[in-house]
C-alpha positions as CSV (number, residue, x, y, z in Angstrom):
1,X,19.9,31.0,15.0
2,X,22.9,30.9,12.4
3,X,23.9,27.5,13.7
4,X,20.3,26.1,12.5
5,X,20.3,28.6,9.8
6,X,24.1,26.9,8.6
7,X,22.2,23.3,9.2
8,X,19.9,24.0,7.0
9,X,21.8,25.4,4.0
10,X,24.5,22.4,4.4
11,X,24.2,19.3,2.2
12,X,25.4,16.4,4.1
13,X,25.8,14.2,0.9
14,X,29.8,12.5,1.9
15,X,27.4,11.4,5.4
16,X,26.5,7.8,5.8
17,X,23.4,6.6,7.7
18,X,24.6,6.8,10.8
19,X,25.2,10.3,11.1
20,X,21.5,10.9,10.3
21,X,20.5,8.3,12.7
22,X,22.5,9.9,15.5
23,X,21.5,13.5,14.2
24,X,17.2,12.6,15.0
25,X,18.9,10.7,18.2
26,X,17.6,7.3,16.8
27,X,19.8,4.7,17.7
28,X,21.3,1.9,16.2
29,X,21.5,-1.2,18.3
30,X,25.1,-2.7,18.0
31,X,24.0,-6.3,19.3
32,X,21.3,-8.1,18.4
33,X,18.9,-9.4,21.0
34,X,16.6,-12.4,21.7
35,X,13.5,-9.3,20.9
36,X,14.8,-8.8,17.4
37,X,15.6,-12.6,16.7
38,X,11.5,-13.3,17.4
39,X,10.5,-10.3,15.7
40,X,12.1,-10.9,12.9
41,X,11.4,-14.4,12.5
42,X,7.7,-13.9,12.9
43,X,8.1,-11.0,10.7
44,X,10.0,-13.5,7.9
45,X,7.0,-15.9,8.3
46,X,4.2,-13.7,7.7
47,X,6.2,-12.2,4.9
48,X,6.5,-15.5,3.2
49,X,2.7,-16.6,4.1
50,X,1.5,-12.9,2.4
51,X,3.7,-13.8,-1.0
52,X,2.3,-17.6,-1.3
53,X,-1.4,-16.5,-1.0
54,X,-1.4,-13.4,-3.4
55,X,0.4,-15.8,-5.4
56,X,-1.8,-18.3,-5.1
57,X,-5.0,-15.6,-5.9
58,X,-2.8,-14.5,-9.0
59,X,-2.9,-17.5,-10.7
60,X,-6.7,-18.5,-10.0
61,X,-7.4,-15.3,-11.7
62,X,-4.7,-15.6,-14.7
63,X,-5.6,-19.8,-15.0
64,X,-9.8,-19.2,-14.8
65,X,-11.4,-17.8,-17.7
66,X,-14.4,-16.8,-15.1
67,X,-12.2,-14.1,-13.9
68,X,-11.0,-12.6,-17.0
69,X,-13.4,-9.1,-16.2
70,X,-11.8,-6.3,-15.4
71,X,-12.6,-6.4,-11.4
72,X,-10.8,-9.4,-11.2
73,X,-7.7,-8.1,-12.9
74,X,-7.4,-5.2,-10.8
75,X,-7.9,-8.0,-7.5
76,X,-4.9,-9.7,-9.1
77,X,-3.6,-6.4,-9.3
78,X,-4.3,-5.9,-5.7
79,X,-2.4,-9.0,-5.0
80,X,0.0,-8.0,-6.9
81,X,1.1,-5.2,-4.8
82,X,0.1,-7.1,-1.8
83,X,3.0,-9.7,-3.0
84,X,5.3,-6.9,-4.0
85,X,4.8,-5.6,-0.1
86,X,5.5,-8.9,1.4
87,X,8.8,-9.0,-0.6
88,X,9.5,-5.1,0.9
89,X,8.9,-6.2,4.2
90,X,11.1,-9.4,4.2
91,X,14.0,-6.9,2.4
92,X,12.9,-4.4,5.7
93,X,13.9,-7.1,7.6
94,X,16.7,-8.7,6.3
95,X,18.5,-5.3,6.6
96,X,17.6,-3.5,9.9
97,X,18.8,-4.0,13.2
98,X,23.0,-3.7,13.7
99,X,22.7,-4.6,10.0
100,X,21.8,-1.1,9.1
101,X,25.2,0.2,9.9
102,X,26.6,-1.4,7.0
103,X,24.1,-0.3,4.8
104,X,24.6,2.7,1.9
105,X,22.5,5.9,1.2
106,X,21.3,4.4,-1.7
107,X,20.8,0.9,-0.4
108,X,18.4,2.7,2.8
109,X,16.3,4.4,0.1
110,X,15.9,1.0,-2.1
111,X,14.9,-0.3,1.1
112,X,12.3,2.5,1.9
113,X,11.5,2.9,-1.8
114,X,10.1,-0.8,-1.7
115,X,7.9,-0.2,0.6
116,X,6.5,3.1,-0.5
117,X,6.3,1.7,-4.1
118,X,3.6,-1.7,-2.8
119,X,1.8,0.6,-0.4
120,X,1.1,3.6,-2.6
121,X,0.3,0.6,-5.5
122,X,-2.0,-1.0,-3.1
123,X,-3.5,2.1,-1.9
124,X,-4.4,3.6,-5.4
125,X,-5.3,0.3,-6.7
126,X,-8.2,0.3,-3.8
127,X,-9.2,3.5,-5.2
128,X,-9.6,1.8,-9.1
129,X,-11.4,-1.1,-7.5
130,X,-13.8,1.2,-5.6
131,X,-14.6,3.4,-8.7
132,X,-14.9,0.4,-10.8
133,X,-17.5,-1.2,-8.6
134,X,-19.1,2.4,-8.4
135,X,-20.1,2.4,-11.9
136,X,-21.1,-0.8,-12.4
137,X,-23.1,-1.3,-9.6
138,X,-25.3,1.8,-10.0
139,X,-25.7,0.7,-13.6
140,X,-26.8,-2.2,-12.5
141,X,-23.9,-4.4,-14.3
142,X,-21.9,-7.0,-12.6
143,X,-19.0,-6.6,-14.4
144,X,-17.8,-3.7,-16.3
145,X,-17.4,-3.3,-19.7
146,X,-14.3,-1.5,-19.5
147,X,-11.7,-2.8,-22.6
148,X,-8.9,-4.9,-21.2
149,X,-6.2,-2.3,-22.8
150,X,-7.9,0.0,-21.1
151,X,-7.5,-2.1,-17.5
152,X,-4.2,-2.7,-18.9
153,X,-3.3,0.8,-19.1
154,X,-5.0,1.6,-15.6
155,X,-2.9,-1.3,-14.1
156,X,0.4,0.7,-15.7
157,X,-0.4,4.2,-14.4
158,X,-1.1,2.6,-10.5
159,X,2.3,1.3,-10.8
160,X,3.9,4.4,-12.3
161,X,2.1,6.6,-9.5
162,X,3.7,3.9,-6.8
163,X,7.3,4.3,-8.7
164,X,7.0,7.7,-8.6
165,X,6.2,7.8,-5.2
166,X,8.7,5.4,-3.9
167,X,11.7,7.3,-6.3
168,X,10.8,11.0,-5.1
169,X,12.4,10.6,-1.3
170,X,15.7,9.4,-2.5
171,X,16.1,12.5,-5.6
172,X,14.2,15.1,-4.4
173,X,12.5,15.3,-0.9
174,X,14.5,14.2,1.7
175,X,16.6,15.7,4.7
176,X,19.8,16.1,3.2
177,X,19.9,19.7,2.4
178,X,17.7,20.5,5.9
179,X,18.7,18.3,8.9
180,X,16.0,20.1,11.0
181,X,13.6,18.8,8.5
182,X,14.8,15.2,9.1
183,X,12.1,12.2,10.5
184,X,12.5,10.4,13.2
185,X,10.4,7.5,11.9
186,X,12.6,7.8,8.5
187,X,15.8,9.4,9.8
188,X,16.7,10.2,5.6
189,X,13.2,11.4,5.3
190,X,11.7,14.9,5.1
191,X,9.1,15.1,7.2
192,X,7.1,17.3,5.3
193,X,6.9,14.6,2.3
194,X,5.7,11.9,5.1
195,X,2.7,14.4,6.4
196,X,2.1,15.1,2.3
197,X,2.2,11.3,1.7
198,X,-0.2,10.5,5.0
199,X,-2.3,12.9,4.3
200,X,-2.5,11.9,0.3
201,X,-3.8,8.3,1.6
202,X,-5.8,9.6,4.0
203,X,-8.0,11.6,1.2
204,X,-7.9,8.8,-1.1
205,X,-9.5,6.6,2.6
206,X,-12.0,8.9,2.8
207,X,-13.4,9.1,-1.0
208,X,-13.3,5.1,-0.8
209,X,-15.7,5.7,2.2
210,X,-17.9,7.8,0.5
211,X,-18.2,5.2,-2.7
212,X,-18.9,2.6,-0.7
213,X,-21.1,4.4,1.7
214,X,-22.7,5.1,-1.5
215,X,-22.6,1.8,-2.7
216,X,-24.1,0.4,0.4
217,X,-27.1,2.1,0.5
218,X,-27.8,2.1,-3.0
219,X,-27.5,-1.7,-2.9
220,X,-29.9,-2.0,0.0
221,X,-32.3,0.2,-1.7
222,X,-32.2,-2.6,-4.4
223,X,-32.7,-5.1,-2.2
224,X,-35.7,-3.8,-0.1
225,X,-37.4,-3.0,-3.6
226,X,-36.6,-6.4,-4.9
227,X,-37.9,-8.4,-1.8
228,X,-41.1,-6.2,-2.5
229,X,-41.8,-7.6,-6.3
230,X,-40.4,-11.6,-5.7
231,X,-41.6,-11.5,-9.2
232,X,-38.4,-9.8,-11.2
233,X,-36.3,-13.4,-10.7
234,X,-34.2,-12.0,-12.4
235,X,-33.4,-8.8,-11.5
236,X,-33.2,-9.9,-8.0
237,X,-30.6,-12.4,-8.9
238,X,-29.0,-9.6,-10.1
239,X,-29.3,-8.3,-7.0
240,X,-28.0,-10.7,-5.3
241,X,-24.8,-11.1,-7.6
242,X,-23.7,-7.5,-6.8
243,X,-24.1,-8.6,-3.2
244,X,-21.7,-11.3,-3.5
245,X,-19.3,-8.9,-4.8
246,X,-19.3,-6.2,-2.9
247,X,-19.1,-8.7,-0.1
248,X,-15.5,-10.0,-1.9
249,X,-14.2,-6.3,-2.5
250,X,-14.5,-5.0,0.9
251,X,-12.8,-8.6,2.1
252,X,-10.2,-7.9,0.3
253,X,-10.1,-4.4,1.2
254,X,-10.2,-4.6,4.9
255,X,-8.4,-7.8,5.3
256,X,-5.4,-7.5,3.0
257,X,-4.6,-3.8,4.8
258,X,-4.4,-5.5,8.1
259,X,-1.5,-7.5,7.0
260,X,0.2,-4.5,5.6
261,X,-1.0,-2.2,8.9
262,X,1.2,-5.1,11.2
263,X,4.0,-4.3,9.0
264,X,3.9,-1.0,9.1
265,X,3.9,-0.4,12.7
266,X,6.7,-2.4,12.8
267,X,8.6,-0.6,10.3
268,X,7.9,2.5,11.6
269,X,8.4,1.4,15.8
270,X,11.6,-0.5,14.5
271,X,12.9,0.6,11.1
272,X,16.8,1.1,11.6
């Protein structure tokens, strides 16, 4: 009991990130291996194939004037951060394995703070995308009439919520203070900030859910009403236009995560 009691009340600051490694009893291979060589390569590839699309959907967005709404800028947005994570990842990469021995305290947290940053951006951006559509939709617009400082200033805050939450391991909550609070998945990491985190973009899953659960049935509604009057052209073009996007939104949703998901079990099975 004092041992853990002295643990806890003992900043390790002068420690490097091996000691922390060995404290969690993660370990560091010495060697590489032909595992890690295909790993990482396949890693580097999907990294660079994540960066050229978002890219790619960035500048149809910024080059089209039919895009110029505000559901399209968050979707660049959305990119955005999806481009920002494939940059993380290929960082993640280019500095794990035997490499991470050689690697400071403060270089480890830029590394993990990359990645926080593009997946708390991503995640909160889904949230602004999901309300967005919410409000329109049920007004029965197809694009919101939201004022582009406004988007602009949205856009700013998503990014300062993913700064914030990519800066606050590295000053404030982490292990250094409390070995017996140190992660195994992060060995600098508290743990408790990891379950606060998980559990922050599990909430912020589960009210996208419920919009688009929402969403869904109102839509449907529309549509079974609509296929009743052919008469309302209109209208049911309407319709059909909200369709189209809700289609494109959850596409993006669902398949951009899936990329990220990969990653992340990676990073977490492998991150050293």
């Amino acid at each position: 009991m004092a041992m853990e009691s002295n643990v806890s009340n003992t900043c390790y600051y002068n420690h490097n990130v091996s000691f922390f490694y060995d404290w969690v009893g993660k370990k560091i291979n010495e060697t590489w291996m032909a595992r890690d060589f295909l790993v990482i390569g396949l890693g580097l590839t999907v990294c660079v194939i994540v960066v050229l699309a978002n890219l790619m959907v960035m500048v149809a967005i910024f080059i089209n004037r039919r895009f110029h709404f505000p559901i399209y800028y968050l979707l660049g947005n959305m990119a955005a951060a999806d481009l920002f994570a494939g940059i993380a990842y290929a960082n993640l990469m280019l500095n794990t394995g035997p490499w991470t021995r050689t690697l400071t305290k403060e270089q480890w947290y830029i590394r993990g703070a990359l990645i926080d940053i593009s997946l708390t951006a991503s995640v909160a951006n889904l949230l602004a995308v999901a309300v967005e559509r919410h409000q329109t939709i049920l007004t029965m617009q197809l694009h919101s009439k939201m004022p582009k400082r406004r988007v602009v200033l949205l856009i700013v805050c998503i990014w300062a919520v993913g700064i914030i939450m990519g800066l606050v391991p590295s000053k404030f909550w982490n292990c250094e203070c409390n070995l017996t609070d140190c992660s195994t998945i992060a060995p600098l990491y508290s743990r408790r900030f990891l379950i606060f985190w998980a559990v922050l973009n599990l909430l912020t899953f589960f009210i996208m859910v419920a919009m688009y659960t929402r969403i869904f049935i109102y839509v449907r509604y529309q549509s079974q009403y609509v296929s009743q009057h052919t008469f309302e052209m209109q209208h049911r073009q309407t319709i059909i236009n909200l369709m189209k996007t809700i289609t494109m939104v959850l596409g993006n949703s669902w398949l951009c995560p899936e990329v990220r998901r990969s990653s992340l079990v990676y990073a977490s099975g492998h991150q050293q």
